[in-house]
VOPA-10548 format. One record per residue: residue number from 1; chain; y, x, z of N, C-alpha, C in turn. Coordinates in steps of 0.02 Angstrom, whole numbers. Each point is the difference from the previous one (the first is absolute). Layout:
BEGIN
seq NUM, mol A, n.v Y, n.u X, n.w Z, ca.v Y, ca.u X, ca.w Z, c.v Y, c.u X, c.w Z .
...
END
This chain:
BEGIN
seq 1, mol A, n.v -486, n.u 389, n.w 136, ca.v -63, ca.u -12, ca.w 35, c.v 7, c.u -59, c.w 46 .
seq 2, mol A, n.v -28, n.u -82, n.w -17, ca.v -13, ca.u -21, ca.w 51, c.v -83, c.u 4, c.w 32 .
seq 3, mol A, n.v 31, n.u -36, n.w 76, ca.v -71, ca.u 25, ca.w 55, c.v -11, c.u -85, c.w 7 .
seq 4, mol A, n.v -72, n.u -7, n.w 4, ca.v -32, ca.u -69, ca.w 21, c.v -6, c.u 16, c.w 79 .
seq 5, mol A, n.v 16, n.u -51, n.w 35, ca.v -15, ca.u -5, ca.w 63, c.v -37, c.u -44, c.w 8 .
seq 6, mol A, n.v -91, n.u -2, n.w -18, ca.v -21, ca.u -87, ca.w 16, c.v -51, c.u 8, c.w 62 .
seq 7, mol A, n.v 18, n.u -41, n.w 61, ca.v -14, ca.u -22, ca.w 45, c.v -6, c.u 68, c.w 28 .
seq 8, mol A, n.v 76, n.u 27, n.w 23, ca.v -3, ca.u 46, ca.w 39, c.v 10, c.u -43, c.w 81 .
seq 9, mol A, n.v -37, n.u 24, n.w 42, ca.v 42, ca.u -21, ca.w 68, c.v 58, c.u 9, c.w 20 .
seq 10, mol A, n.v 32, n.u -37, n.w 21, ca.v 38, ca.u -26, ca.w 15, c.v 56, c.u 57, c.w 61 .
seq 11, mol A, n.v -45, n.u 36, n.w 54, ca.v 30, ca.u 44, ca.w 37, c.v -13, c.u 59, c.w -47 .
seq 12, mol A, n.v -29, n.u -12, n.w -43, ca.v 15, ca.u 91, ca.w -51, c.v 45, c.u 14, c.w -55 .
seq 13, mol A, n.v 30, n.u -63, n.w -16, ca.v 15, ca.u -9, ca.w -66, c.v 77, c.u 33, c.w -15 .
seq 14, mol A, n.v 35, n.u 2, n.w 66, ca.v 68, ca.u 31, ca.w -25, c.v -19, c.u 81, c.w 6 .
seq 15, mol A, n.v -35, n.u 31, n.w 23, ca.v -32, ca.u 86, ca.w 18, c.v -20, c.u 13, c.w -76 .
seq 16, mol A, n.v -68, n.u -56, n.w -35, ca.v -30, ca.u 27, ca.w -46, c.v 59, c.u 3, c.w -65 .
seq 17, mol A, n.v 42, n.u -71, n.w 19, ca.v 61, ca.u 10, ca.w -57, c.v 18, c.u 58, c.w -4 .
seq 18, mol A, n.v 30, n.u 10, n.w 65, ca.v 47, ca.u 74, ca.w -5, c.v -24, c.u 63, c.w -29 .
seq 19, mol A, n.v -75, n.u 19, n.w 27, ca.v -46, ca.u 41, ca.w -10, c.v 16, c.u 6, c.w -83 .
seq 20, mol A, n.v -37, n.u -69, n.w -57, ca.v 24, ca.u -2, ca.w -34, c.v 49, c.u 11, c.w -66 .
seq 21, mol A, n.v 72, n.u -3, n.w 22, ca.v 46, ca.u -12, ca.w -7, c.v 8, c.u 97, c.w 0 .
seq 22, mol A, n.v -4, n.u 11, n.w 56, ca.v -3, ca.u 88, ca.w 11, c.v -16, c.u 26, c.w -32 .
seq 23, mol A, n.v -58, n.u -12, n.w -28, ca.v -34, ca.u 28, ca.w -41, c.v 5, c.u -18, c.w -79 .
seq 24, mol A, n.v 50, n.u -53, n.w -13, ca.v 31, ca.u 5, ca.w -70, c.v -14, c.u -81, c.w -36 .
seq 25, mol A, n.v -4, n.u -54, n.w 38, ca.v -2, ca.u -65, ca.w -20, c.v 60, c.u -29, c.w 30 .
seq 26, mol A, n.v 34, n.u -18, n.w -58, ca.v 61, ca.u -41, ca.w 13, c.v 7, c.u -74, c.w -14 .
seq 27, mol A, n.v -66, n.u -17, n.w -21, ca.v 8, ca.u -66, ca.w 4, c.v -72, c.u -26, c.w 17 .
seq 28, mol A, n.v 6, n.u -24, n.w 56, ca.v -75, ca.u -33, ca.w 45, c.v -4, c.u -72, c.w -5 .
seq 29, mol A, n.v -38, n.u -35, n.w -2, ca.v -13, ca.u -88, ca.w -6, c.v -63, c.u 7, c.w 41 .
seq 30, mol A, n.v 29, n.u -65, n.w 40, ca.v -33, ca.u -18, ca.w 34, c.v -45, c.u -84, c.w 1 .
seq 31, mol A, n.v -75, n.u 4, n.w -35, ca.v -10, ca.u -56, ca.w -29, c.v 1, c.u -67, c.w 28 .
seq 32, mol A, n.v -3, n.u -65, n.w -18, ca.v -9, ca.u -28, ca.w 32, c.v -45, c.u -52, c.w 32 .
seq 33, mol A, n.v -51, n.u 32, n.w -24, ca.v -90, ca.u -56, ca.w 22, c.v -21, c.u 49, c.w 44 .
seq 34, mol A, n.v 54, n.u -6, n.w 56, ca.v -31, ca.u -10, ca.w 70, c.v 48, c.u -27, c.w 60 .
seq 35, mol A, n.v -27, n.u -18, n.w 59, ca.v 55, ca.u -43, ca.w 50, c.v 64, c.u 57, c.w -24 .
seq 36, mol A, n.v 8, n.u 54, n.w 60, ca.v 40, ca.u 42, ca.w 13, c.v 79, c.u 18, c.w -43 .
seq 37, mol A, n.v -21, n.u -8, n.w -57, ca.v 31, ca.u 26, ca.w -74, c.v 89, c.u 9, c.w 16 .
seq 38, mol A, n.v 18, n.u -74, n.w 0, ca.v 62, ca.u -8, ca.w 15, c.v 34, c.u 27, c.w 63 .
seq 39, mol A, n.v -46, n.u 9, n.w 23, ca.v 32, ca.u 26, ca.w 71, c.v 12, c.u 75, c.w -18 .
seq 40, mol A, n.v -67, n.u 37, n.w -33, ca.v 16, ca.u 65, ca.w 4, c.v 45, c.u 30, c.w -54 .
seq 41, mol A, n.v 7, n.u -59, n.w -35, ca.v 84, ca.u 5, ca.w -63, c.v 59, c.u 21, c.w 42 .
seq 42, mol A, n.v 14, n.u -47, n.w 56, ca.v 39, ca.u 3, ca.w 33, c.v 26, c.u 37, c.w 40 .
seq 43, mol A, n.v -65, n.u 52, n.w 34, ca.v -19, ca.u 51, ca.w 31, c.v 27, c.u 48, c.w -55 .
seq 44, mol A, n.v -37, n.u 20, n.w -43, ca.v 39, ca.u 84, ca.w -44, c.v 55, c.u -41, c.w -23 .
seq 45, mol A, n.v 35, n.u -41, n.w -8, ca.v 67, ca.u 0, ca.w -28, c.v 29, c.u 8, c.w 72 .
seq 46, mol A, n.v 2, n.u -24, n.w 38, ca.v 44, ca.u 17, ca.w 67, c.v -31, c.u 77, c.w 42 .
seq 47, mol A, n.v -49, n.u 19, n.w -27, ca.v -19, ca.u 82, ca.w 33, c.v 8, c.u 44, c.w -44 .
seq 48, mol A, n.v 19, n.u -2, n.w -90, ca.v -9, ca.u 25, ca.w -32, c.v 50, c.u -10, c.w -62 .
seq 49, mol A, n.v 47, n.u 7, n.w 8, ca.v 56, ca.u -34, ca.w -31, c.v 1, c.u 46, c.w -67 .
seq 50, mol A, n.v -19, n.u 64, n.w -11, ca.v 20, ca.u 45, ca.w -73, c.v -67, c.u -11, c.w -33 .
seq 51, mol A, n.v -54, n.u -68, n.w 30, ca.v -51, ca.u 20, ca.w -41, c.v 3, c.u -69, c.w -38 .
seq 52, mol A, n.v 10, n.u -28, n.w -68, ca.v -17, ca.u -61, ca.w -42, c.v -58, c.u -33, c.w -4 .
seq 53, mol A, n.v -32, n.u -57, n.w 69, ca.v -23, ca.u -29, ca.w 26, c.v -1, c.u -69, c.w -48 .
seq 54, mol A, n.v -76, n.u -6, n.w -32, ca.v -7, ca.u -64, ca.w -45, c.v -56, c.u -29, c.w 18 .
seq 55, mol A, n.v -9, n.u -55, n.w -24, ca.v -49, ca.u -58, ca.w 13, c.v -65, c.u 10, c.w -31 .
seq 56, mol A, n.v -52, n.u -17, n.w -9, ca.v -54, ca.u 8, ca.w -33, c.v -47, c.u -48, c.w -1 .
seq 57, mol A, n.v -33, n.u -10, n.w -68, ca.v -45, ca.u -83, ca.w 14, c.v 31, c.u -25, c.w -3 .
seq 58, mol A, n.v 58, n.u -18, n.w -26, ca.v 55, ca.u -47, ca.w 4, c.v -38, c.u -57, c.w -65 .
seq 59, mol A, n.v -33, n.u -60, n.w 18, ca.v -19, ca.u -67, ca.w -57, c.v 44, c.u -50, c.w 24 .
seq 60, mol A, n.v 52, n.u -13, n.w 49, ca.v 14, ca.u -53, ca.w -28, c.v 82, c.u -9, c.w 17 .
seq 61, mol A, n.v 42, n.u -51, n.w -8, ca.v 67, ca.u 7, ca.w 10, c.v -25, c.u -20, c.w 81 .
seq 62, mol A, n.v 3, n.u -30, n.w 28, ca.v 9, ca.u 4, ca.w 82, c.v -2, c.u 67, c.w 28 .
seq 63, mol A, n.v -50, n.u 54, n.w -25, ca.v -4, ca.u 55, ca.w 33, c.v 55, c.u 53, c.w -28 .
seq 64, mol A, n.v 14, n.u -21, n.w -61, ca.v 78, ca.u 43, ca.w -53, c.v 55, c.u -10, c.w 67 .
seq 65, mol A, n.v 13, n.u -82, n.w 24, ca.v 45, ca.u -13, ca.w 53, c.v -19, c.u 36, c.w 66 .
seq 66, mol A, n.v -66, n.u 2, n.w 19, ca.v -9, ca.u 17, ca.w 79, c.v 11, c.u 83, c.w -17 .
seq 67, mol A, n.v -25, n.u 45, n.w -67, ca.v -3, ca.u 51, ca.w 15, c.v 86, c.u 40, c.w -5 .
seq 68, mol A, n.v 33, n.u -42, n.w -40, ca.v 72, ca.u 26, ca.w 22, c.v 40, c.u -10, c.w 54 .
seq 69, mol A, n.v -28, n.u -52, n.w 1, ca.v 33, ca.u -10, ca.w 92, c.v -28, c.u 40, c.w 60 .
seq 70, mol A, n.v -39, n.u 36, n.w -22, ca.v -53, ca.u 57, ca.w 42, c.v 54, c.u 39, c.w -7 .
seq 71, mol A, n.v 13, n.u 3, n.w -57, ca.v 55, ca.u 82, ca.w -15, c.v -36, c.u 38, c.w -74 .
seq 72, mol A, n.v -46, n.u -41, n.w -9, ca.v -19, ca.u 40, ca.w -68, c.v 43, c.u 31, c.w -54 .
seq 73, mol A, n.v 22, n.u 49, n.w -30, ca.v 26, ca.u 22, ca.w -45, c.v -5, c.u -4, c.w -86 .
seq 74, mol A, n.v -80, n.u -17, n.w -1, ca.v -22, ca.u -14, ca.w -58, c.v -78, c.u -33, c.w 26 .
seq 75, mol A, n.v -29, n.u -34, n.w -68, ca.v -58, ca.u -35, ca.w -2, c.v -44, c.u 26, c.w -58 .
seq 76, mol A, n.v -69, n.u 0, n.w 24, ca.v -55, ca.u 17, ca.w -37, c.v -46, c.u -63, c.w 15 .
seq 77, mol A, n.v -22, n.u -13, n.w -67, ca.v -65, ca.u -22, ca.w -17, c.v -51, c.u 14, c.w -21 .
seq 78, mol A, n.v -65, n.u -48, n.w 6, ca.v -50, ca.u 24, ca.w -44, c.v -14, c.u -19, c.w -60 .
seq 79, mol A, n.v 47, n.u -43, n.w -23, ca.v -12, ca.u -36, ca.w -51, c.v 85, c.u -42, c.w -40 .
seq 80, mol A, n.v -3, n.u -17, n.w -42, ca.v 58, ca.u -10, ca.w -18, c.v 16, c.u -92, c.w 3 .
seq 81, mol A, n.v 32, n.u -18, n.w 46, ca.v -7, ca.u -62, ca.w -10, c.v 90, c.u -33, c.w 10 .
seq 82, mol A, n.v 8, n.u -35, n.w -50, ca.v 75, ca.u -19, ca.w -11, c.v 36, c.u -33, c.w 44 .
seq 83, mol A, n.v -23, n.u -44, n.w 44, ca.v 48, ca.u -17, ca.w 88, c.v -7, c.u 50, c.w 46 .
seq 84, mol A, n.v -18, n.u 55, n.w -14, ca.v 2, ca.u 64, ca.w 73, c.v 51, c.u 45, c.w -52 .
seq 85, mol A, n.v 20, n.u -11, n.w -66, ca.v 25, ca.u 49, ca.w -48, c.v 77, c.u -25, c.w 10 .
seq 86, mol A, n.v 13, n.u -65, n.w -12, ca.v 57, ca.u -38, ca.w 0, c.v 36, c.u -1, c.w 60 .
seq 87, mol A, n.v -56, n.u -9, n.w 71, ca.v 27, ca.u -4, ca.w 54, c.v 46, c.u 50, c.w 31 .
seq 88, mol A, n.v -54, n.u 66, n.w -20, ca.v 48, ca.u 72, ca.w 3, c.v 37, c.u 0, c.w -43 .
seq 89, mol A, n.v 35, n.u -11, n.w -58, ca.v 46, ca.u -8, ca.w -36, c.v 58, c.u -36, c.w 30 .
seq 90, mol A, n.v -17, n.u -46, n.w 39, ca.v 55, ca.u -67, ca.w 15, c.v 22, c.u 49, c.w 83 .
seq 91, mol A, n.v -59, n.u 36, n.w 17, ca.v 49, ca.u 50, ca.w 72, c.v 17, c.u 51, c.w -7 .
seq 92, mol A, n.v 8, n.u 29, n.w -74, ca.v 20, ca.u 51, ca.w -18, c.v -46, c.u 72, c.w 28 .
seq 93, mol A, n.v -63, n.u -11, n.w -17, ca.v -52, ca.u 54, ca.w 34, c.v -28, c.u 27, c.w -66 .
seq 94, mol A, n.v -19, n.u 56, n.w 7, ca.v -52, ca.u 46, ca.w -58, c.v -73, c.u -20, c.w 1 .
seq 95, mol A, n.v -40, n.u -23, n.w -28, ca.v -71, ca.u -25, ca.w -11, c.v -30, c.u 32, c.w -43 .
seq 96, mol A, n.v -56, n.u 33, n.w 29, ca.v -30, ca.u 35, ca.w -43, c.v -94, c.u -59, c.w -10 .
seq 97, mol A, n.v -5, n.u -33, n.w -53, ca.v -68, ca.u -25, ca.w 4, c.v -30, c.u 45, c.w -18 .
seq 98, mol A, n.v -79, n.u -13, n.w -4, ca.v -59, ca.u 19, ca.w -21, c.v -11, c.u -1, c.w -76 .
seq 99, mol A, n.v -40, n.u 6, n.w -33, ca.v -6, ca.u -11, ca.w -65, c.v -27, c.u 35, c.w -38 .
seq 100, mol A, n.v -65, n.u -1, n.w -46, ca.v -47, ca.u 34, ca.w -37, c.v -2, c.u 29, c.w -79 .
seq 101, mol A, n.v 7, n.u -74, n.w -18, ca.v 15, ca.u 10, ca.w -69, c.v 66, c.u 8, c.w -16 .
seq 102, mol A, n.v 20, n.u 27, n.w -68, ca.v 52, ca.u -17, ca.w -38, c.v 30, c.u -36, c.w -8 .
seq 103, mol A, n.v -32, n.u -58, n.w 9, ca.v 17, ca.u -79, ca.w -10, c.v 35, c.u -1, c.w 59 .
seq 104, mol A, n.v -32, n.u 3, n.w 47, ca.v 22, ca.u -17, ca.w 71, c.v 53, c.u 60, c.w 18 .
seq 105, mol A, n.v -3, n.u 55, n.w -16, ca.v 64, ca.u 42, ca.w 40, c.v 85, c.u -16, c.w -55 .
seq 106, mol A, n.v -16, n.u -25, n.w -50, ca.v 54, ca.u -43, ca.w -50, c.v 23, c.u -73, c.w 51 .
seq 107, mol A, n.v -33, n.u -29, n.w 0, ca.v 1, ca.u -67, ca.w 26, c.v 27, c.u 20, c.w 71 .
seq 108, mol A, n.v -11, n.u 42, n.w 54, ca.v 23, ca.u 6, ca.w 32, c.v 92, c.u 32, c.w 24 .
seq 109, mol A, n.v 4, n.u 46, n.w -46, ca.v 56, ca.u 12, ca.w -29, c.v 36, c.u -49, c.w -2 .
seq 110, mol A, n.v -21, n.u -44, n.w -44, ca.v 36, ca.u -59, ca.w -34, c.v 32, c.u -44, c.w 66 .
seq 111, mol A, n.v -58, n.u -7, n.w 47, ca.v 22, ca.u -41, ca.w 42, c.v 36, c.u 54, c.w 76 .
seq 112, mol A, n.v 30, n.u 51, n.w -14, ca.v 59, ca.u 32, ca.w 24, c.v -33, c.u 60, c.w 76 .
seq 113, mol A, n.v -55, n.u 25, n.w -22, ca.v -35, ca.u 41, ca.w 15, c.v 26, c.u 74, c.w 1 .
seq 114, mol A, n.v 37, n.u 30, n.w 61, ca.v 29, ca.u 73, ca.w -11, c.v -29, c.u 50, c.w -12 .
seq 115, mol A, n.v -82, n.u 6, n.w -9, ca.v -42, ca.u 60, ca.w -24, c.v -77, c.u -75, c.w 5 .
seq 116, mol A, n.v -41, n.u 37, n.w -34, ca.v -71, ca.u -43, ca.w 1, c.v -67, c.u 60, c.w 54 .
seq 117, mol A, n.v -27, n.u -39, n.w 45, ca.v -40, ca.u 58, ca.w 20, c.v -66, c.u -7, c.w -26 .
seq 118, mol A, n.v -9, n.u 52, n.w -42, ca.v -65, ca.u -23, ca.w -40, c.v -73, c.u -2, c.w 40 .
seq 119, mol A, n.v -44, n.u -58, n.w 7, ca.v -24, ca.u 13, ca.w 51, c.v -102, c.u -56, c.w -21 .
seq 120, mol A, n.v -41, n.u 42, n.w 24, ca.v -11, ca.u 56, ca.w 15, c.v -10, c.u 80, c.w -32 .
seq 121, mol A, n.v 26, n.u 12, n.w 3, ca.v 20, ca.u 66, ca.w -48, c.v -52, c.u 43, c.w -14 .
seq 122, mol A, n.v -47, n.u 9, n.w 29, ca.v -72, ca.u 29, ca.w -20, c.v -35, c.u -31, c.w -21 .
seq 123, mol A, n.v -19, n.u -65, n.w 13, ca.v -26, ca.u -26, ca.w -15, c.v 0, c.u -51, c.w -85 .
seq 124, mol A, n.v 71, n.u 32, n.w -23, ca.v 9, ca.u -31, ca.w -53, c.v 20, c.u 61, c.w -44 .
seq 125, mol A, n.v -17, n.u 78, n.w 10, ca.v -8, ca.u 33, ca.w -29, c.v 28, c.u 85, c.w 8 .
seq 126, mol A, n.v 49, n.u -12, n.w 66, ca.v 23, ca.u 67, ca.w 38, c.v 55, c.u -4, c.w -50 .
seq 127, mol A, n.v 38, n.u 80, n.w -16, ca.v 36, ca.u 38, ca.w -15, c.v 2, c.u -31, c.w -91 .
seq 128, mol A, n.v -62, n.u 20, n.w -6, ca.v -2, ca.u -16, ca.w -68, c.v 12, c.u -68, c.w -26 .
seq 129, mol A, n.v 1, n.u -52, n.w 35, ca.v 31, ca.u -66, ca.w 3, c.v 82, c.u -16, c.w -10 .
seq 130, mol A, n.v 17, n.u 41, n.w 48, ca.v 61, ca.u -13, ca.w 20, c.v 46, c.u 41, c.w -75 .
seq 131, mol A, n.v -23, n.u 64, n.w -30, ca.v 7, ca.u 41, ca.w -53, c.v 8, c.u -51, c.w -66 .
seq 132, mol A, n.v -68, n.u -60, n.w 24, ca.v 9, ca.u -38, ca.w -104, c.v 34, c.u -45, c.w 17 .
seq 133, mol A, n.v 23, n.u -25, n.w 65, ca.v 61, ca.u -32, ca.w 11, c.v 69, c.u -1, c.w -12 .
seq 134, mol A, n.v -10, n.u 66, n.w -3, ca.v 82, ca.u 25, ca.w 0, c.v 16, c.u -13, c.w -88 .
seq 135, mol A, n.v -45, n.u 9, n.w -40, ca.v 25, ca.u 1, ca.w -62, c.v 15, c.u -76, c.w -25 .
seq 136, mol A, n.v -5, n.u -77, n.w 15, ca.v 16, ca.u -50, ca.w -12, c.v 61, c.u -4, c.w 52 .
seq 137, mol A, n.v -9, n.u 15, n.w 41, ca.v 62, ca.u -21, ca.w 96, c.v 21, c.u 67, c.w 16 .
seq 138, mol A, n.v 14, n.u 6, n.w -59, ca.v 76, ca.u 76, ca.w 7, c.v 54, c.u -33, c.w 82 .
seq 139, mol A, n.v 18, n.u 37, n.w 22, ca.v 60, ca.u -36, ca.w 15, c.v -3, c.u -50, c.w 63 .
seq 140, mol A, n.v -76, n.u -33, n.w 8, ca.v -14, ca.u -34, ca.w 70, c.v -20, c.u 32, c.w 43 .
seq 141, mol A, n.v 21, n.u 23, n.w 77, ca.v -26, ca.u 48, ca.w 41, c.v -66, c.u -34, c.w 29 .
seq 142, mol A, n.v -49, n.u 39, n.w -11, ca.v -74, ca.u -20, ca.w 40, c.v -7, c.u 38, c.w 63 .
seq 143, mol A, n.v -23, n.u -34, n.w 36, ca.v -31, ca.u 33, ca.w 79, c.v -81, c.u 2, c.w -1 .
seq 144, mol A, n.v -39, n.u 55, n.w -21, ca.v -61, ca.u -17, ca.w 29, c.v -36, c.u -11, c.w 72 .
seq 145, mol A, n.v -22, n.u -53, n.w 8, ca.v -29, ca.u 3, ca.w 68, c.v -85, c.u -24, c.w -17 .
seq 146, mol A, n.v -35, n.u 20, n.w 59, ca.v -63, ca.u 1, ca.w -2, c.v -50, c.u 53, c.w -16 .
seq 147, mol A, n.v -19, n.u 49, n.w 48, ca.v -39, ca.u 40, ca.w -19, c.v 55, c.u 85, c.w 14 .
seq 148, mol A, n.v 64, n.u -19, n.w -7, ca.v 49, ca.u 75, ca.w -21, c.v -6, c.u 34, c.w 79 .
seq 149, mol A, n.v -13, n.u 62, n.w -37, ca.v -8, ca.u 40, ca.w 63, c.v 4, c.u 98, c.w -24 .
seq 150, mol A, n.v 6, n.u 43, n.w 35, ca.v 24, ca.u 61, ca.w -23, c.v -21, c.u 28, c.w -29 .
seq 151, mol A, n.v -77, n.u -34, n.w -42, ca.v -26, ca.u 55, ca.w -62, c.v 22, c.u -44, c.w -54 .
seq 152, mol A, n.v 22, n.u -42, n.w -15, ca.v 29, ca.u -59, ca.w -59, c.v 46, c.u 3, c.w -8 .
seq 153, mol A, n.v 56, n.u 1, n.w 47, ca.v 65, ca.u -13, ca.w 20, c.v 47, c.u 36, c.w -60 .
seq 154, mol A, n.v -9, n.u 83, n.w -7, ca.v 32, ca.u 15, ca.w -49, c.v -13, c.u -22, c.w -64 .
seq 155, mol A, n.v -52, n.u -23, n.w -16, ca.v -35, ca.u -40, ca.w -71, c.v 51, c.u -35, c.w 2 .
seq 156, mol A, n.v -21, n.u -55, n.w 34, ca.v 42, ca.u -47, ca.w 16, c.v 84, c.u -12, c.w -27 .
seq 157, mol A, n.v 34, n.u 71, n.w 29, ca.v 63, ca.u -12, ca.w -25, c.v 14, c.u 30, c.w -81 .
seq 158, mol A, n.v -51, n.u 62, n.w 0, ca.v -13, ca.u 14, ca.w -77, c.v 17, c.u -49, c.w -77 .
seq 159, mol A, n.v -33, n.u -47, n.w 52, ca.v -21, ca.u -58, ca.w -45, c.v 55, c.u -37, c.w -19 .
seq 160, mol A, n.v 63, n.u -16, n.w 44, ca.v 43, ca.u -46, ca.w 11, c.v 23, c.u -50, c.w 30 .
seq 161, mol A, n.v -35, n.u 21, n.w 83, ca.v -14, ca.u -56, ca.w 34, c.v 94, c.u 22, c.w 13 .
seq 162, mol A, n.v 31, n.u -45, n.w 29, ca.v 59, ca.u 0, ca.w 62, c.v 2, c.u 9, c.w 64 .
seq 163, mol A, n.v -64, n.u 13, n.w 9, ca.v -2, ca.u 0, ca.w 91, c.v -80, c.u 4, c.w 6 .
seq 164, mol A, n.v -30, n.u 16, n.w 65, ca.v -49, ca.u -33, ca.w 6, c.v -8, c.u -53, c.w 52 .
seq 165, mol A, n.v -29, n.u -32, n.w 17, ca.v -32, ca.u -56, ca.w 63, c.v -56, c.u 25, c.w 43 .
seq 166, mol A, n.v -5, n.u 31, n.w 61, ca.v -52, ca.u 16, ca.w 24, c.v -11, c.u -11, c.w 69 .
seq 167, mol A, n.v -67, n.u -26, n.w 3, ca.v -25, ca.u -32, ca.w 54, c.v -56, c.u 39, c.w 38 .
seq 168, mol A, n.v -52, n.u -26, n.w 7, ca.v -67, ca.u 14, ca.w 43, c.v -5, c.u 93, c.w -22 .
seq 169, mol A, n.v 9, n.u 13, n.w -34, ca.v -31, ca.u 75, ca.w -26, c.v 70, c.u 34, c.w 51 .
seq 170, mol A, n.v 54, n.u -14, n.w 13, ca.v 53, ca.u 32, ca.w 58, c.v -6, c.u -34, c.w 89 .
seq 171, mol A, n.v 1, n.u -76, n.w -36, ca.v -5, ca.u -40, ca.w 84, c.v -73, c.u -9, c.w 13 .
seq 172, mol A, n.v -39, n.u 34, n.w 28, ca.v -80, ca.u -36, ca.w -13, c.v 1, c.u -20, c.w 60 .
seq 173, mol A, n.v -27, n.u -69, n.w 5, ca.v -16, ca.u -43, ca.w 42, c.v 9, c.u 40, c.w 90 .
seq 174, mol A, n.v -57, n.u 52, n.w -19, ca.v -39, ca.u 27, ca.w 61, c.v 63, c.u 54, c.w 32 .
seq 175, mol A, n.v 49, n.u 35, n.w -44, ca.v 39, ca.u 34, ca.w 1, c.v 83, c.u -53, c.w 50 .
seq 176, mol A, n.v 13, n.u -58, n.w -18, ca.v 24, ca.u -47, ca.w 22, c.v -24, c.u -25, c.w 88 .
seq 177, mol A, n.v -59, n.u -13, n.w -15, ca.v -13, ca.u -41, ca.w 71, c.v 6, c.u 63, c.w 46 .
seq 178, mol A, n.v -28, n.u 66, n.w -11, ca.v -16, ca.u 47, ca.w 44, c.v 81, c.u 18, c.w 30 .
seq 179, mol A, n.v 51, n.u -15, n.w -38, ca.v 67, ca.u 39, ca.w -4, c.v 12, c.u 76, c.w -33 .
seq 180, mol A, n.v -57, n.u -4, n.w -31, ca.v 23, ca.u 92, ca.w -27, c.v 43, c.u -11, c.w -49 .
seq 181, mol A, n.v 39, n.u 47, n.w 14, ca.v 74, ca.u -35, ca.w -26, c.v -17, c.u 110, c.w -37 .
seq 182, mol A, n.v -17, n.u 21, n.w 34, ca.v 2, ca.u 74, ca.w -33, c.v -66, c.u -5, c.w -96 .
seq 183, mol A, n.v -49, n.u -40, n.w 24, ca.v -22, ca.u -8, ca.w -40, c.v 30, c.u -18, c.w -66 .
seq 184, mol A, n.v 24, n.u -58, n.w 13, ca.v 28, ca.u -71, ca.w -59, c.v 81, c.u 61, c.w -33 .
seq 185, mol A, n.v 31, n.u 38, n.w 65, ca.v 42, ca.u 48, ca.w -46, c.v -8, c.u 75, c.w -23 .
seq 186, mol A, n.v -60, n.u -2, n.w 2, ca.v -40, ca.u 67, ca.w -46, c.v -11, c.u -10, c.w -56 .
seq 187, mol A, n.v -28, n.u -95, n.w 3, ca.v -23, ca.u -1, ca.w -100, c.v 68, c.u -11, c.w -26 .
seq 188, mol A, n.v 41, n.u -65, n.w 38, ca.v 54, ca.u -2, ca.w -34, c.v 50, c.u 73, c.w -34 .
seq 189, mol A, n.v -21, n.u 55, n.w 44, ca.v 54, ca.u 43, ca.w -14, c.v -24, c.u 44, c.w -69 .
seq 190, mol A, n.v -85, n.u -2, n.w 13, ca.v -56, ca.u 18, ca.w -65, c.v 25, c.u -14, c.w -51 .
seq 191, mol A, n.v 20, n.u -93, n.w -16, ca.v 20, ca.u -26, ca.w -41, c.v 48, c.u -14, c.w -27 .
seq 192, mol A, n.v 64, n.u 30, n.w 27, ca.v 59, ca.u 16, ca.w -7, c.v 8, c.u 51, c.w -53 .
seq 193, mol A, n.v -34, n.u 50, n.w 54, ca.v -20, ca.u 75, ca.w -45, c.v -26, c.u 22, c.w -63 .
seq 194, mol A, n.v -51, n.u -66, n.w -22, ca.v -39, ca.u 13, ca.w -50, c.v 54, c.u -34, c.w -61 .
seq 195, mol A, n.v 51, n.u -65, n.w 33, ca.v 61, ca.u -12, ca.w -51, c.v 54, c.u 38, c.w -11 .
seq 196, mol A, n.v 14, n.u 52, n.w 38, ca.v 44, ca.u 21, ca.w -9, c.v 17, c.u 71, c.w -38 .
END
């Protein structure tokens, strides 16, 4: 299970990690289209050391460089693009891009991609997507993100996903700014539950 952290504040962000994390997410990213990002990389890797703290939004190699020097552990994209693929290759980091089609979760592979996060995942067909995938891309681990949340989630792995990616339906915006940190680890723990 990774957790999206996008544009959490900044004084909440190591609490809601933990919260989180407690509740059964072991790998959190923290995106990066907003000021704060790098800083709060820096923040759960130095407050939060057993939790695997990655980058997110990651488009281009400058930010592949700034987000490991944050302390990033691994990199996510939204899209698959070959100088953010290579760059993490050349620092020895795990990159997971984005990627829709067939075409594109091959091609990404190709260019040294440690899982593809298939994305947006509802929107290009849910569970049952990820299912007629599996029969050409035996063998490539997919992440769905977009849309996954605790009535899908077991579909989801039914299907053959490797993980899921989940964002707004665990971190919701309003759940973040307020600090309810009890909230954000009720669904997470929902969603744990419903995988396990």
């Amino acid at each position: 299970m990774l957790g999206v952290l996008r544009g959490c504040p900044t004084k909440h962000v190591v609490a809601v990690a933990d919260a989180a994390f407690t509740a059964g997410a072991k790998l959190l990213e923290v995106t990066l289209d907003h000021g704060d990002a790098l800083q709060q990389i820096e923040l759960l890797c130095d407050g939060l050391p057993e939790v695997l703290v990655g980058a997110g939004t990651v488009r281009t190699s400058e930010q592949v460089d700034a987000a490991v020097e944050a302390g990033a552990q691994y990199l996510v994209a939204p899209s698959t693009r070959s100088d953010v693929l290579s760059r993490a290759a050349l620092l020895g980091i795990p990159c997971i891009p984005g990627a829709a089609t067939a075409t594109e979760i091959e091609h990404a592979m190709e260019l040294g991609a440690t899982a593809v996060k298939v994305f947006p995942a509802e929107q290009l067909g849910g569970p049952a997507y990820i299912r007629a995938l599996q029969v050409p891309l035996r063998g490539i681990p997919l992440l769905p993100s977009g849309g996954v949340d605790a009535a899908n989630a077991s579909d989801y792995m039914s299907a053959g996903a490797a993980g899921l990616i989940v964002g707004s339906s665990v971190f919701s915006a309003g759940a973040m700014a307020a600090g309810d940190y009890t909230a954000i680890s009720k669904v997470m723990r929902e969603l744990v539950e419903v995988m396990s």
